[in-house]
Residue frames as qw, qx, qy, qz and C-alpha x, y, z in Angstrom:
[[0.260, -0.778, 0.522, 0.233, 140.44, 86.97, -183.08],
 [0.571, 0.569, -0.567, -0.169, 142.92, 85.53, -185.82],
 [0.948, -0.275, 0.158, 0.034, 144.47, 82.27, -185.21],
 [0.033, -0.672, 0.641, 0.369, 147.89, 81.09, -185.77],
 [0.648, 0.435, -0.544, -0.308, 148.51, 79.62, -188.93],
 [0.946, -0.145, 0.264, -0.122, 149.04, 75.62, -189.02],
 [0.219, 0.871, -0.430, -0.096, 152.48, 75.11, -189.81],
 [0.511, 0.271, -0.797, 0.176, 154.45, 72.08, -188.14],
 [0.732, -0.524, -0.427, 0.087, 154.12, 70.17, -184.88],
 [0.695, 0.150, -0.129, 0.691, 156.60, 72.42, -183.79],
 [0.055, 0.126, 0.031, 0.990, 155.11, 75.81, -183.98],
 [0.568, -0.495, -0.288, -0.591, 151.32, 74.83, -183.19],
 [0.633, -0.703, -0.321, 0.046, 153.02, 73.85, -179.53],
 [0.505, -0.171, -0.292, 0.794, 155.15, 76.07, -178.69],
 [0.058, 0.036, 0.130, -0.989, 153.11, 79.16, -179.57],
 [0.131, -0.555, -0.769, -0.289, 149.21, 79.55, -178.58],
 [0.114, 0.465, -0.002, 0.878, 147.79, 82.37, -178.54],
 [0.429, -0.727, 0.125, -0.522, 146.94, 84.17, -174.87],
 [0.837, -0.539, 0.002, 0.091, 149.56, 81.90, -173.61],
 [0.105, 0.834, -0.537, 0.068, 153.18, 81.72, -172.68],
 [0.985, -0.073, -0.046, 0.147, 155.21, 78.45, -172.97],
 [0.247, -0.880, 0.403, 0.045, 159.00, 78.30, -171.99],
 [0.903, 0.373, -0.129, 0.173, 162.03, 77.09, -173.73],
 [0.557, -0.761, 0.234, 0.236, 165.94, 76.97, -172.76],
 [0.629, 0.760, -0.156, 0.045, 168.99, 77.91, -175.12],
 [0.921, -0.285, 0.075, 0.255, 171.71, 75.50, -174.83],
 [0.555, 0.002, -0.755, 0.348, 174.44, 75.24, -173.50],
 [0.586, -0.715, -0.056, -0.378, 172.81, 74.87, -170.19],
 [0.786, -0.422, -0.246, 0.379, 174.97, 75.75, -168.07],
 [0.152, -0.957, 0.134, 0.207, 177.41, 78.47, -166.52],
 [0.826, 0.289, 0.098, 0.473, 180.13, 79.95, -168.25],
 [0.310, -0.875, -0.208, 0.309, 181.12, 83.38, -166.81],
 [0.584, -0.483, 0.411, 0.507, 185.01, 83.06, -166.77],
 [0.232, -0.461, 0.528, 0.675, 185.25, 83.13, -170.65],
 [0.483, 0.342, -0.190, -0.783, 183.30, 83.09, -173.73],
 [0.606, 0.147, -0.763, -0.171, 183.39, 79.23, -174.77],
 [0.843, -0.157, 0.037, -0.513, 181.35, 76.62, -173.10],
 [0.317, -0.484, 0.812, -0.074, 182.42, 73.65, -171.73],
 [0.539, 0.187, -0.480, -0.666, 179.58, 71.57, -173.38],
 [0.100, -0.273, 0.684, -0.669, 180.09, 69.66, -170.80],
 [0.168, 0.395, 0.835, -0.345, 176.84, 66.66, -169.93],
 [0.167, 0.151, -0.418, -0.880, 175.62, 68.56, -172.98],
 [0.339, -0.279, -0.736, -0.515, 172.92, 65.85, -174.11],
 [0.232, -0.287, -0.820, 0.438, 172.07, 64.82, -170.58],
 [0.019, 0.356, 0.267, -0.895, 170.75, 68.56, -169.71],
 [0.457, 0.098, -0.272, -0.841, 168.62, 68.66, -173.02],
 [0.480, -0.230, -0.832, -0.154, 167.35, 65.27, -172.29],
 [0.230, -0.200, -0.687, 0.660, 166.82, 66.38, -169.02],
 [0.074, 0.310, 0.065, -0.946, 164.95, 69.76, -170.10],
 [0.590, -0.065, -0.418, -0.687, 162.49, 67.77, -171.98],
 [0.445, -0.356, -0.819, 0.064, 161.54, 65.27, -169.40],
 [0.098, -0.366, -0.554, 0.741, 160.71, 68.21, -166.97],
 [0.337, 0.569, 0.749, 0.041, 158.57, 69.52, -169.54],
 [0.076, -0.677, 0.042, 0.731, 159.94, 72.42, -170.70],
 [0.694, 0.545, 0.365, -0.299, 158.72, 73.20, -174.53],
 [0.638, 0.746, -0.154, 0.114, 161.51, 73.96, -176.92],
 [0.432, -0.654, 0.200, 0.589, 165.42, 74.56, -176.55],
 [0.356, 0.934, 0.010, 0.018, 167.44, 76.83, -178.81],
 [0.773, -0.114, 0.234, 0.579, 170.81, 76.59, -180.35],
 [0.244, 0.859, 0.109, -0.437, 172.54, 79.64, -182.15],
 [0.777, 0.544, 0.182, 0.259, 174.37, 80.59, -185.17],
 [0.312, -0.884, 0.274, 0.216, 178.01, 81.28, -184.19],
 [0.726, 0.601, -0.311, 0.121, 180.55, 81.16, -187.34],
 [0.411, 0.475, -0.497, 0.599, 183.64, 82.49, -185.53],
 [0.437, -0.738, -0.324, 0.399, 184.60, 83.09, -181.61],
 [0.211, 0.651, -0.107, 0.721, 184.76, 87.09, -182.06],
 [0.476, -0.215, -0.575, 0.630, 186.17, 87.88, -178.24],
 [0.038, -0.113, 0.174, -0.977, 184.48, 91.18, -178.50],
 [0.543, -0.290, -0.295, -0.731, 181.24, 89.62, -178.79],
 [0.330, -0.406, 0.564, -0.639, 181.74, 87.58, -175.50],
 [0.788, -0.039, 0.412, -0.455, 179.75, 84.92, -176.26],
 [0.059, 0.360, -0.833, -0.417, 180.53, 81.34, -178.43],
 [0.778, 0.069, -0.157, -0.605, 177.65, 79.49, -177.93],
 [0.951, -0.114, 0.288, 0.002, 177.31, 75.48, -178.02],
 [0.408, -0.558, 0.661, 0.293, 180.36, 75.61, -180.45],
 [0.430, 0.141, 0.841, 0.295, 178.75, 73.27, -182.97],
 [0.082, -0.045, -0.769, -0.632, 177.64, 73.46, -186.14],
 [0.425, -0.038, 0.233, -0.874, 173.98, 74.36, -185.53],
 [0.746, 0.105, -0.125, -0.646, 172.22, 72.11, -187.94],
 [0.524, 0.145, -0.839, 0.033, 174.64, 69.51, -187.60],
 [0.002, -0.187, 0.757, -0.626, 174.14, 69.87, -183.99],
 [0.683, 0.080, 0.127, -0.715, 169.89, 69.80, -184.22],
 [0.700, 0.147, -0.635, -0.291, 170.15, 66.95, -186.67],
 [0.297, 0.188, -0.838, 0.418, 172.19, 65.05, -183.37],
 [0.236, 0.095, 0.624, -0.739, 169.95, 66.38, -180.50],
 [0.553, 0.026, -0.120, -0.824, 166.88, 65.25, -183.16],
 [0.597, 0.129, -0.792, 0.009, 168.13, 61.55, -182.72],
 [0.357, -0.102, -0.765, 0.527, 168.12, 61.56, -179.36],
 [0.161, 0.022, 0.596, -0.786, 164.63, 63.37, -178.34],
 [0.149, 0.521, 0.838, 0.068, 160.83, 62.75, -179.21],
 [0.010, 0.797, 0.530, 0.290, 158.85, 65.69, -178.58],
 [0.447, -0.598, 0.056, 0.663, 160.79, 68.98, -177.86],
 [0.517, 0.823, 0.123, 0.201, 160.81, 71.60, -180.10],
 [0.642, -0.258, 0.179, 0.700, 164.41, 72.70, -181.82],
 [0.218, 0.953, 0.211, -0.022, 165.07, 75.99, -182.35],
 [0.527, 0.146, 0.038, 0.837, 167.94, 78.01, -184.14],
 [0.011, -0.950, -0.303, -0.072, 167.89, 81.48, -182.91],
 [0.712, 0.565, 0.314, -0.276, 169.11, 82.52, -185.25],
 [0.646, 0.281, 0.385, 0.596, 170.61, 81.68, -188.88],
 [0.017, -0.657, 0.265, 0.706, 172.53, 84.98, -189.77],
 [0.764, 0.484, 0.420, -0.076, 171.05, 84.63, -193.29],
 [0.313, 0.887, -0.324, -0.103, 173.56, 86.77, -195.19],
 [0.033, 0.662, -0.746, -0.066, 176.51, 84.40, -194.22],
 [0.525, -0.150, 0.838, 0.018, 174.80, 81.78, -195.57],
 [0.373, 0.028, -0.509, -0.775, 173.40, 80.42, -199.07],
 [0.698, -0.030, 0.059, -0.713, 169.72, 80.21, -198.96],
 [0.666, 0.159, -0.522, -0.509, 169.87, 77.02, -200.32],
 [0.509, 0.211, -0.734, 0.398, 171.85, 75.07, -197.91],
 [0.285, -0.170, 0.389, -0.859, 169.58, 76.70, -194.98],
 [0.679, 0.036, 0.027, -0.733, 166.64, 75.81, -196.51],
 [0.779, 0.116, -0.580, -0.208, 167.81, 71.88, -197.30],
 [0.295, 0.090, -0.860, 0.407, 169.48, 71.66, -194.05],
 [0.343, -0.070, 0.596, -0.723, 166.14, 72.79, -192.12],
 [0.839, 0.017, -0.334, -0.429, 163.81, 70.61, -194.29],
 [0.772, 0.060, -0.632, 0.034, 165.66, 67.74, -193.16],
 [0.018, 0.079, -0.696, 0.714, 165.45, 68.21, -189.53],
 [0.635, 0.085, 0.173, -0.748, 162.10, 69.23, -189.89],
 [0.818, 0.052, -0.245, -0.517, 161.59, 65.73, -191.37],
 [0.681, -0.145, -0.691, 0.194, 163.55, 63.32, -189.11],
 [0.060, -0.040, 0.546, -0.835, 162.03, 65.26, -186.12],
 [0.059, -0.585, -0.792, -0.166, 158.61, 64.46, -187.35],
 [0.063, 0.664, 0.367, 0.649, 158.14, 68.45, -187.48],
 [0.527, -0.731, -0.359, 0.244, 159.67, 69.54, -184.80],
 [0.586, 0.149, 0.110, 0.789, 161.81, 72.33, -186.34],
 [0.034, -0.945, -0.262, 0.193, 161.88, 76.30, -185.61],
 [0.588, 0.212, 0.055, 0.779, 164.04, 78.40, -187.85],
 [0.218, -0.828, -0.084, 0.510, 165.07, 81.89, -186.23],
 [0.550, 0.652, 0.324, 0.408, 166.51, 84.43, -188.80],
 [0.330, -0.879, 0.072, 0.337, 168.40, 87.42, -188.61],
 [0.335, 0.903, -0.243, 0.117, 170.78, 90.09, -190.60],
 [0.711, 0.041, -0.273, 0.647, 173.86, 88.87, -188.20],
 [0.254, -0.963, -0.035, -0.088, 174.93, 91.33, -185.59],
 [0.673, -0.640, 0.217, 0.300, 179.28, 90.59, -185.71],
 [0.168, 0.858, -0.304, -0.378, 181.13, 92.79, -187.77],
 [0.341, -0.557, 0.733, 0.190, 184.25, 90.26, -187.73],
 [0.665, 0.157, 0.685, -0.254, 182.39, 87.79, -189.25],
 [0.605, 0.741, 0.165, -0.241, 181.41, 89.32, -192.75],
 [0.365, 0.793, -0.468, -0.141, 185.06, 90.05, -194.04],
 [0.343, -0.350, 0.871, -0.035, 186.27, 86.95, -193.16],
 [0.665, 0.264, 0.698, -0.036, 183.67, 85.20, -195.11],
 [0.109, 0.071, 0.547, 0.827, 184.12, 88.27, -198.32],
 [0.111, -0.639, -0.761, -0.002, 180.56, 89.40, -197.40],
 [0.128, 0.247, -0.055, 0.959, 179.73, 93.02, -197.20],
 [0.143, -0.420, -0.745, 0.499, 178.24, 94.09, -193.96],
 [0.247, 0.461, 0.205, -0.827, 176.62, 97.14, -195.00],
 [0.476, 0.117, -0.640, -0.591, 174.81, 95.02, -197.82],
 [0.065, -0.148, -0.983, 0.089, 173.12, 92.59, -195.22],
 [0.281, 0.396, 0.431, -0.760, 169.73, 94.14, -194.95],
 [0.638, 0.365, -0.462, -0.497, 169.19, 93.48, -199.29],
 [0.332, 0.184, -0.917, -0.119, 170.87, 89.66, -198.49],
 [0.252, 0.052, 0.604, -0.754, 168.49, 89.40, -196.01],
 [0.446, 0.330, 0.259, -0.790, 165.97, 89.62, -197.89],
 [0.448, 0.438, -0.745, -0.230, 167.38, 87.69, -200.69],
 [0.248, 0.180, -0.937, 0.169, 167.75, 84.82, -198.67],
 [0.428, 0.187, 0.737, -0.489, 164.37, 84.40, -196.73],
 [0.694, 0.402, -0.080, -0.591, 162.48, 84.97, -200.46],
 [0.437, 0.395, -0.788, -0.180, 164.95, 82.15, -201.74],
 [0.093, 0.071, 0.972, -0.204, 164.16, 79.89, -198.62],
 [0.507, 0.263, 0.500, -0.650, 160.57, 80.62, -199.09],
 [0.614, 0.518, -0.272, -0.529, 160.52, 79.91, -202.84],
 [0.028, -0.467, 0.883, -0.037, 162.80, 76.71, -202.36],
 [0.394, 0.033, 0.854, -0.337, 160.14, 74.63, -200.61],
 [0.734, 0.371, 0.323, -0.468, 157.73, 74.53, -203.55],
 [0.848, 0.185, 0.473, 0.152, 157.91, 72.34, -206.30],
 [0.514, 0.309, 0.417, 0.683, 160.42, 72.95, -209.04],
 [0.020, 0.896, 0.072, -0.438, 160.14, 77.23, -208.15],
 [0.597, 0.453, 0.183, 0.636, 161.00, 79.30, -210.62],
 [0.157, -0.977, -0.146, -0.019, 162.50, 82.54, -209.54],
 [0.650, 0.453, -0.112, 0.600, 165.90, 85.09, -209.54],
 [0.663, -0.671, -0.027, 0.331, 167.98, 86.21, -206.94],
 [0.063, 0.907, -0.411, -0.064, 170.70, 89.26, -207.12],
 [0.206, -0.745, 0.563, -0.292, 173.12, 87.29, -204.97],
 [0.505, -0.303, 0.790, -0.168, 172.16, 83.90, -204.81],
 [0.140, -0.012, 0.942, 0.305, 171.14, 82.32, -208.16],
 [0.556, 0.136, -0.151, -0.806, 168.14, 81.49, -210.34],
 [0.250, -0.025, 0.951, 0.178, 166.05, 78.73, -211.07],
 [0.201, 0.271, -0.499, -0.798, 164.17, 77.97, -213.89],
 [0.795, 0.152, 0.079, -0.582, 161.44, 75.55, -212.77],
 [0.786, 0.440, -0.379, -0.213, 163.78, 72.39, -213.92],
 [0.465, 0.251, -0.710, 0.466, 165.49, 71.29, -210.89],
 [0.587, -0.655, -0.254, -0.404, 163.63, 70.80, -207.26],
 [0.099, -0.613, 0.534, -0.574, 164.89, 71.12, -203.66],
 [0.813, -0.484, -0.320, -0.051, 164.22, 67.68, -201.52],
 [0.105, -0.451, -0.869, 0.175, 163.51, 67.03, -198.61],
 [0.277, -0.622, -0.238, -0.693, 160.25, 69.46, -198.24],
 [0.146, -0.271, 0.683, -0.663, 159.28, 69.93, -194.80],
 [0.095, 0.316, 0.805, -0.494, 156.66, 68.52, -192.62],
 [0.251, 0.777, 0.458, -0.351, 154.29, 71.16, -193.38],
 [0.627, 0.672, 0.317, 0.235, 153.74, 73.59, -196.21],
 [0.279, 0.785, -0.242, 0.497, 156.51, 75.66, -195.57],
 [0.533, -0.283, -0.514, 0.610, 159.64, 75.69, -192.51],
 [0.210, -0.908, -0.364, 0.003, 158.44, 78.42, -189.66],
 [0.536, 0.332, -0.268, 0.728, 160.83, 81.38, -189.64],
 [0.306, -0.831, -0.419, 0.200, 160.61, 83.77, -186.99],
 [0.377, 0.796, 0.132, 0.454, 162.19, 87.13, -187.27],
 [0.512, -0.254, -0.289, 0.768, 165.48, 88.57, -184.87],
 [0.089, -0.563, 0.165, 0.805, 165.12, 92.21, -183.79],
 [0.337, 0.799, -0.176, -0.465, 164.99, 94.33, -187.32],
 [0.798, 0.287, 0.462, 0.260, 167.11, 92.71, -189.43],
 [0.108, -0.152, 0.431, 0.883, 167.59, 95.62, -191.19],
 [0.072, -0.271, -0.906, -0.318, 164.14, 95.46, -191.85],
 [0.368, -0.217, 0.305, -0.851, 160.92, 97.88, -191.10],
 [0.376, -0.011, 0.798, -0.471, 158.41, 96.32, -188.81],
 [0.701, 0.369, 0.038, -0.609, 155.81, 96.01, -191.74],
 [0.414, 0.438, -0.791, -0.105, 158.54, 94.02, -193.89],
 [0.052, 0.006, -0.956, 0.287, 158.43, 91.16, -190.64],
 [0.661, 0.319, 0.355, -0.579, 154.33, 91.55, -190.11],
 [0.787, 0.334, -0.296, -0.427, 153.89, 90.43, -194.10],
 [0.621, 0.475, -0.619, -0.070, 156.82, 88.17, -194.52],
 [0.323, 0.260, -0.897, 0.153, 157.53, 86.06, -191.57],
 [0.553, -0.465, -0.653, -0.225, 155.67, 83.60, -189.24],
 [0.605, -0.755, -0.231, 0.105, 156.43, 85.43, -185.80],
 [0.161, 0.847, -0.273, 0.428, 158.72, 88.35, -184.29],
 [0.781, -0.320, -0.287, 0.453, 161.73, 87.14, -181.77],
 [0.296, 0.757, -0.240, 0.531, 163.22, 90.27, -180.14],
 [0.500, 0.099, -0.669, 0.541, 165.27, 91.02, -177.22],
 [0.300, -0.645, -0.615, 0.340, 164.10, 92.15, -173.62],
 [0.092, -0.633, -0.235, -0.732, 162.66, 95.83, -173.53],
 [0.110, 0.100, 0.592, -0.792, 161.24, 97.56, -169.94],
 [0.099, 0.281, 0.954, 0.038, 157.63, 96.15, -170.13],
 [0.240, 0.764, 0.301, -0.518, 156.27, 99.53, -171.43],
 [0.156, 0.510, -0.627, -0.568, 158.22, 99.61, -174.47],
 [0.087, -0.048, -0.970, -0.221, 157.80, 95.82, -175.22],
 [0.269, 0.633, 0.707, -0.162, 153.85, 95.96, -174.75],
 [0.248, 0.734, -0.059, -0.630, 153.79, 99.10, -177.38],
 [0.244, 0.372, -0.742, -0.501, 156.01, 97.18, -180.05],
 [0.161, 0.023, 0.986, -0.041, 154.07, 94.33, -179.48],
 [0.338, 0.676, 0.475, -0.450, 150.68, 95.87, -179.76],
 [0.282, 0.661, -0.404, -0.567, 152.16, 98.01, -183.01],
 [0.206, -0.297, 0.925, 0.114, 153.16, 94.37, -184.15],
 [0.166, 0.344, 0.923, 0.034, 149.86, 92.80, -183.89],
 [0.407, 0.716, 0.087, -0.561, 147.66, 95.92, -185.27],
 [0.227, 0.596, -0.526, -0.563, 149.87, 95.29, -188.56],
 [0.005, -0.278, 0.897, 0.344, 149.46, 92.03, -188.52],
 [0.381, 0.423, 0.730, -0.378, 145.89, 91.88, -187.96],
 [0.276, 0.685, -0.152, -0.657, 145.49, 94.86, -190.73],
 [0.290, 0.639, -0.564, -0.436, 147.26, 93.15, -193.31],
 [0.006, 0.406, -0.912, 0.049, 147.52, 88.96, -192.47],
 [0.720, -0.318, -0.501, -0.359, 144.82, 86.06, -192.89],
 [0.742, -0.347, -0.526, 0.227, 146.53, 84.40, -189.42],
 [0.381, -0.909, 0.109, -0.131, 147.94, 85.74, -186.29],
 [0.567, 0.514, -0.502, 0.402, 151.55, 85.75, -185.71],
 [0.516, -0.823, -0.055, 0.231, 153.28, 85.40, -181.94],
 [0.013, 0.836, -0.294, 0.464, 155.88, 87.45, -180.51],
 [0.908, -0.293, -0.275, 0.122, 158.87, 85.45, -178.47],
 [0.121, -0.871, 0.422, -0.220, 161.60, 87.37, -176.05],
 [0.786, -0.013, -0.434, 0.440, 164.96, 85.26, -175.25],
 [0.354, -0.878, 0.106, -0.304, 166.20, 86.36, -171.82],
 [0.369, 0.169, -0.638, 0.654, 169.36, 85.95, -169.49],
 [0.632, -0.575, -0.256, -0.453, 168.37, 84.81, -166.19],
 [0.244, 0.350, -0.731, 0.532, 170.30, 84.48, -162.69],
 [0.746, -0.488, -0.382, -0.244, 168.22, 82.33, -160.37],
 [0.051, -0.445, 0.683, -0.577, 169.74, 83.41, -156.98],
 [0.371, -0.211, -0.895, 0.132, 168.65, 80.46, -154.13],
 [0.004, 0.143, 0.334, -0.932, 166.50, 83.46, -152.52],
 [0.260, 0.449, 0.845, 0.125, 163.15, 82.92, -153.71],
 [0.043, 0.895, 0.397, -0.200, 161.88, 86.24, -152.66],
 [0.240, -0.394, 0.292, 0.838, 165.23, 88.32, -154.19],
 [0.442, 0.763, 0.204, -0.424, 163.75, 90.97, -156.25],
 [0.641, 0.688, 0.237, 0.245, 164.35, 91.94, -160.11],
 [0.142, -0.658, 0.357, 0.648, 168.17, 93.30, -160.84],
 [0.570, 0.767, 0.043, -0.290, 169.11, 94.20, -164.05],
 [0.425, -0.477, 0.641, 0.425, 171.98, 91.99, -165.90],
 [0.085, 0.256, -0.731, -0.627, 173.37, 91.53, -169.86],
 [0.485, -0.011, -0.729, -0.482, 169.83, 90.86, -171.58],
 [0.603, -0.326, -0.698, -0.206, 168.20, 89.97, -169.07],
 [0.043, -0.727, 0.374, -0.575, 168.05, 89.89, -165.07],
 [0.201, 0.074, -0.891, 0.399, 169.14, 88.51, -161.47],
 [0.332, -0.368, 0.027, -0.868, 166.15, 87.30, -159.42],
 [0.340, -0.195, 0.835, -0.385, 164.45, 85.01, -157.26],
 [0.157, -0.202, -0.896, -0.362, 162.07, 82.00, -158.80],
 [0.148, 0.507, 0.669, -0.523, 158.84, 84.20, -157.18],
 [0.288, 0.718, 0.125, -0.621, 159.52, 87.26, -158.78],
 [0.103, -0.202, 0.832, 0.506, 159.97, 84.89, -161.97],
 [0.211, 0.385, 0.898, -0.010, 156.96, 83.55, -161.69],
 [0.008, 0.699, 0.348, -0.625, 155.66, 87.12, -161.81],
 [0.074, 0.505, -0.489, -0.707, 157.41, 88.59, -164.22],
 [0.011, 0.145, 0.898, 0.415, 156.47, 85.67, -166.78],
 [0.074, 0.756, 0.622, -0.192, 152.51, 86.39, -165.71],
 [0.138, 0.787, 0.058, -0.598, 153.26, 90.17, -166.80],
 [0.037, 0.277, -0.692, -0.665, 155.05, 89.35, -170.10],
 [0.181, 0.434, 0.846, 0.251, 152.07, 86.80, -170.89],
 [0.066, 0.683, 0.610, -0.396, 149.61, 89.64, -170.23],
 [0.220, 0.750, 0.045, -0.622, 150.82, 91.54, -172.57],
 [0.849, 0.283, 0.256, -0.365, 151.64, 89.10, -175.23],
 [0.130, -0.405, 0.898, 0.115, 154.56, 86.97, -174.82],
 [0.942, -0.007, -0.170, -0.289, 153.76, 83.77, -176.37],
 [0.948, 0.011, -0.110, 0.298, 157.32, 81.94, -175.88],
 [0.276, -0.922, 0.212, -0.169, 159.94, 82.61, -173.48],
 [0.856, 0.404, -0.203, 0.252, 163.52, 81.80, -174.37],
 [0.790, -0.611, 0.041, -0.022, 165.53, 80.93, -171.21],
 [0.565, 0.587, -0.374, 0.442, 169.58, 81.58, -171.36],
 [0.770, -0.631, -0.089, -0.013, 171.22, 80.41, -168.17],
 [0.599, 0.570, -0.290, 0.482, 174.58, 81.43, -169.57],
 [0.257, 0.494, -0.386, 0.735, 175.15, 83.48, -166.05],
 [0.560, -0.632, 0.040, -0.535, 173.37, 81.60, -163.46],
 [0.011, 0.521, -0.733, 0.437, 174.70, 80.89, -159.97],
 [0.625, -0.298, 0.544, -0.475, 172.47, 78.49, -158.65],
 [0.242, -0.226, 0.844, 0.423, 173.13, 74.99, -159.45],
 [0.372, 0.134, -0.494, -0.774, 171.58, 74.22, -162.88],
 [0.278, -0.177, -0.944, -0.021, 169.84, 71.08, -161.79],
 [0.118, -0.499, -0.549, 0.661, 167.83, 72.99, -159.00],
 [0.243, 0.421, -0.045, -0.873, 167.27, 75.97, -161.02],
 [0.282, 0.094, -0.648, -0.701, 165.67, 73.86, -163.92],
 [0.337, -0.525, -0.747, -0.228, 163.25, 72.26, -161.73],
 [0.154, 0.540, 0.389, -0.730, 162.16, 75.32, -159.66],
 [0.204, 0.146, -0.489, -0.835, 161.33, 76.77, -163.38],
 [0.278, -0.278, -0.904, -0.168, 159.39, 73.17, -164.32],
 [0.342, -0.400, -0.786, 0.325, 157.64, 73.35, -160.99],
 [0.044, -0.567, -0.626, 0.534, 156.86, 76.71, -160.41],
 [0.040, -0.203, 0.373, 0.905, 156.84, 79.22, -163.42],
 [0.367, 0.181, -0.668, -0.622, 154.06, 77.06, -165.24],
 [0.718, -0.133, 0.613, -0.302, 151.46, 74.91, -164.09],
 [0.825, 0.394, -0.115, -0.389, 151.80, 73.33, -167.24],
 [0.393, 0.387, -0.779, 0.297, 155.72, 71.87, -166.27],
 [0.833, -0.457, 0.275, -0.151, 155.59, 69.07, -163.66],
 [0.202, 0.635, -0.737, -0.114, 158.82, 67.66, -163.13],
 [0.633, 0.008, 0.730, -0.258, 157.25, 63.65, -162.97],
 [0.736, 0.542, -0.236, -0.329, 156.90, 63.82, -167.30],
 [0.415, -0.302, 0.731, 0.449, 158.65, 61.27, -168.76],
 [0.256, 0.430, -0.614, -0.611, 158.74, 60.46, -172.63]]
C-alpha cells in the first residue's frame, strides 16, 4: 500500500493511514438562537482542546453574515485569526475548512498560509473550496457561475507560488515572469490543501491535484463507495496515498446509550453510539474527523472530555503541553 506523502508536521499527524484522529471546528460552543457566535472563552476552549489531546481544530471562511445561510462562524478573519491561535498553542494542528478560493487572490492565500505554516513550525492545513453563498459573489463583483474555472485558477496559482521565482499565467489572476518571488515558503515543499465536496470539480480533477478529499456526511453506504472510487483513482494515477476527512455536527445528549438521530450535517446521540459510529467511519476509511458542536446541549466542558476519554484511546484527558 501507498503512503501519504511527507508534507508538514501538520498533515503527517493528523492523517495516517488505517486510522482515524479527531479534530474540533471552533467556535466551541452552542449557538442555536441565531447565526453569530458569542466567541465567548474563545482561546480558553482551544487551549483546552489541545491539552485533552484532541488533534487539529478548524476555523472557516465566512466573508459576509448571509442570514439564509444560518451560520457565521468564529467571525474573524480566518488567517488573521490562525496567525493569533498560532501564538498561543504548540502542537495542534490549524485548519481552514475552507478558503472559498474564487473570493480570494491566490496570492494573498498562498502568502498568508506560508506564514502560519512558518510561525507554527508546520502546523498549517489549508481546506479549499468553490464557495457555496450566492450573496457573497456580487458583493465582491465576482461571477458565481464562473467559480469552478477560478477555482482552478487559484489552487494552480497557489501551487506555482511556493517555488522559486515561478514563471506562469493566469486568466484571472496575473502572470509572472520568473523575476519576482513569493516569501515566506512553507515548512515543507509545498502548503497541504485538501479539497471541499466538488468544487465544481470531477472527482479525477481532486485525485491528481490535491493532497486529500474533505466532504460532508453521507449514509455510510454512499460514503464507503465515494471513498473507495476516491482511492482506486488515486492509487491508479498518484505516487502517494491521499486521506479522506468528513466534518460533522454532533449533539452529545447526557444519555450515553441514546441512539443515532439525524440533525443539520450531522447527528444527535449518545457518547457510546459515538464511539461506534467513529469505529465504522474508520473501517471504511475516515482518516480525520472534524467535530462541530455548533448544536450541542450538553455542557461543552463534559462533552469535550467524554470525546478525549472515550472516542479514542489515543485522547487521555491528563496531556499537558
Amino acid at each position: 500500500m501507498k503512503s501519504f506523502e511527507n508534507i508538514n508536521k501538520a498533515y503527517n499527524s493528523v492523517f495516517k493511514q488505517n486510522e482515524l484522529s479527531i479534530g474540533i471546528v471552533v467556535p466551541i460552543e452552542n449557538y442555536t438562537t441565531g447565526p453569530v457566535a458569542t466567541m465567548q472563552d474563545h482561546l480558553k476552549r482551544v487551549k483546552q482542546v489541545e491539552i485533552l489531546g484532541f488533534k487539529s481544530i478548524w476555523i472557516r471562511d465566512i466573508p459576509f453574515n448571509v442570514p439564509n445561510f444560518g451560520d457565521a462562524g468564529q467571525t474573524f478573519d480566518p488567517f488573521t485569526y490562525l496567525g493569533f491561535l498560532a501564538g498561543q498553542t504548540s502542537e495542534i494542528a490549524l485548519g481552514v475548512s475552507s478558503i472559498a478560493l474564487p473570493l480570494h487572490h491566490p496570492l494573498n492565500v498562498a502568502k498568508s498560509a506560508a506564514t502560519i505554516d512558518q510561525l507554527s513550525e508546520g502546523r498549517l492545513l489549508l481546506g479549499v473550496a468553490s464557495g457555496d453563498r450566492y450573496d457573497e459573489y456580487p458583493a465582491m463583483g465576482i461571477d458565481h457561475e464562473n467559480r469552478g474555472e477560478l477555482f482552478r485558477e487559484s489552487f494552480k496559482y497557489i501551487r506555482n507560488i511556493q517555488k522559486d521565482f515561478p514563471k506562469f499565467e493566469t486568466n484571472s489572476y496575473g502572470s509572472l515572469k520568473g523575476n519576482i518571488d513569493m516569501l515566506p515558503k512553507p515548512t515543507g515543499h509545498k502548503i497541504p490543501m485538501l479539497m471541499t465536496g466538488s468544487s465544481r470539480q470531477s472527482l479525477e480533477w481532486n485525485a491528481e491535484n490535491a493532497d486529500g478529499w474533505m466532504n460532508y456526511p453521507r449514509d455510510l453506504y454512499t460514503l464507503n463507495n465515494s471513498i473507495r472510487q476516491y482511492r482506486e483513482l488515486v492509487a491508479d494515477t498518484q505516487e502517494f496515498d491521499k486521506p479522506f476527512m468528513h466534518p460533522m455536527y454532533l449533539d452529545i445528549v447526557e444519555n450515553p446509550n441514546a441512539k443515532l438521530q439525524p440533525i443539520q450535517l450531522g447527528f444527535r446521540l449518545g457518547i457510546n453510539y459515538l464511539t461506534d459510529y467513529v469505529d465504522k467511519l474508520r473501517s471504511i476509511g475516515v482518516n480525520h474527523l472534524a467535530i462541530n458542536l455548533r448544536f450541542n446541549s450538553m455542557n461543552m466542558d463534559k462533552t469535550l472530555e467524554q470525546i478525549a476519554k472515550n472516542v479514542s484511546p489515543e485522547f487521555h484527558s491528563t496531556k499537558t503541553k
